[in-house]
C-alpha positions in Angstrom: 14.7 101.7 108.5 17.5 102.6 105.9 19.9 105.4 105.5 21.9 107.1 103.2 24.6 109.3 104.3 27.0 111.7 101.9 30.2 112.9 103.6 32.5 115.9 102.7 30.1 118.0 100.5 31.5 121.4 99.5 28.0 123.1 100.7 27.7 125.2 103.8 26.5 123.5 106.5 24.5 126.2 108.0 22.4 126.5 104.6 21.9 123.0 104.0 19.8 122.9 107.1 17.0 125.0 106.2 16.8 122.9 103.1 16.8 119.6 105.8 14.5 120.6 108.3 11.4 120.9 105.3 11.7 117.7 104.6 11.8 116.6 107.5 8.7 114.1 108.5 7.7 114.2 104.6 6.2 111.2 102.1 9.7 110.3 100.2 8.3 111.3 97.0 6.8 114.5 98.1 10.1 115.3 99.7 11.6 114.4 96.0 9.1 116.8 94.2 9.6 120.0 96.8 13.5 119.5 96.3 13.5 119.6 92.8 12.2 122.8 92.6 13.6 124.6 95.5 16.3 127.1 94.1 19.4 126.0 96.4 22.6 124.0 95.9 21.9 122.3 99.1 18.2 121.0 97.4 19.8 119.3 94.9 22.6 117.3 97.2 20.0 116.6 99.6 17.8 115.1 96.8 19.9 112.5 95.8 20.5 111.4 99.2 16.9 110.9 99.7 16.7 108.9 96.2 19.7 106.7 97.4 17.9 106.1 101.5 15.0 105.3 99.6 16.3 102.9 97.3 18.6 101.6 100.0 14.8 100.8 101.9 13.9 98.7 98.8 10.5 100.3 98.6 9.1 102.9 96.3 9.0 106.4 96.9 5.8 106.9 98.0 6.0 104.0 101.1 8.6 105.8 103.0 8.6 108.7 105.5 11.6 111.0 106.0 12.2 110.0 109.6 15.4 112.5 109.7 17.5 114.4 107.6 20.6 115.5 109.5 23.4 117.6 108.4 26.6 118.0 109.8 29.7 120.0 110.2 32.8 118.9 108.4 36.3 119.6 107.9 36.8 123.6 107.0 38.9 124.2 103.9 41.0 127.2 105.2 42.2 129.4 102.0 43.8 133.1 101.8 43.3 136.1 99.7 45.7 138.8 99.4 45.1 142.1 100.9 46.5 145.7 100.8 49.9 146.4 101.7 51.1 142.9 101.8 48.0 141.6 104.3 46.2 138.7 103.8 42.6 137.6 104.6 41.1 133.8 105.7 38.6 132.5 103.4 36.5 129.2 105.0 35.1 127.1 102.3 33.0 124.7 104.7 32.1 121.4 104.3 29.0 118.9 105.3 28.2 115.6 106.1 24.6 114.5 105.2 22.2 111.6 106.8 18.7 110.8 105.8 16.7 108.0 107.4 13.4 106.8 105.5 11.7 104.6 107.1 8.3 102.2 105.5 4.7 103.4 106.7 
């Protein structure tokens, strides 16, 4: 079994796991070919994670299974936006810590 795991990302957590849970259980290269043409940031992050677990197994693409794809909270960037009449509002700009485990069939 290998993994791959990409900390920090600038991609909301809570969106990156609808992306994770399709692949989930997945032929590596199948997983490869949905991701490149699903419309989402989180797609495209999650691809290359699965491209670097996969060649981290030292097998091709189409030997390996998706065992799991986990993401994870990280650290919240807190930022402010002014307001009216000398208010100010929080804006979270969350980040996400990515594992994928590809296992040989």
């Amino acid at each position: 079994m290998a993994r791959a795991l990409l900390k920090f990302v600038r991609v909301s957590p809570i969106k990156s796991r609808l992306v994770a849970r399709e692949i989930q259980g997945m032929d590596a290269e199948a997983a490869l070919a949905a991701l490149e043409f699903t419309p989402n940031k989180a797609a495209k992050i999650i691809a290359k994670v699965v491209a670097s677990a996969v060649a981290n197994s030292g097998e091709e693409a189409q030997d390996c299974v998706i065992k799991s794809c986990r993401v994870d909270n990280g650290p919240v960037l807190k930022r402010f936006r002014p307001r009216a009449r000398g208010m100010a509002s929080g804006i979270r700009k969350p980040t996400a810590h990515i594992l994928v485990e590809v296992e040989g069939k």
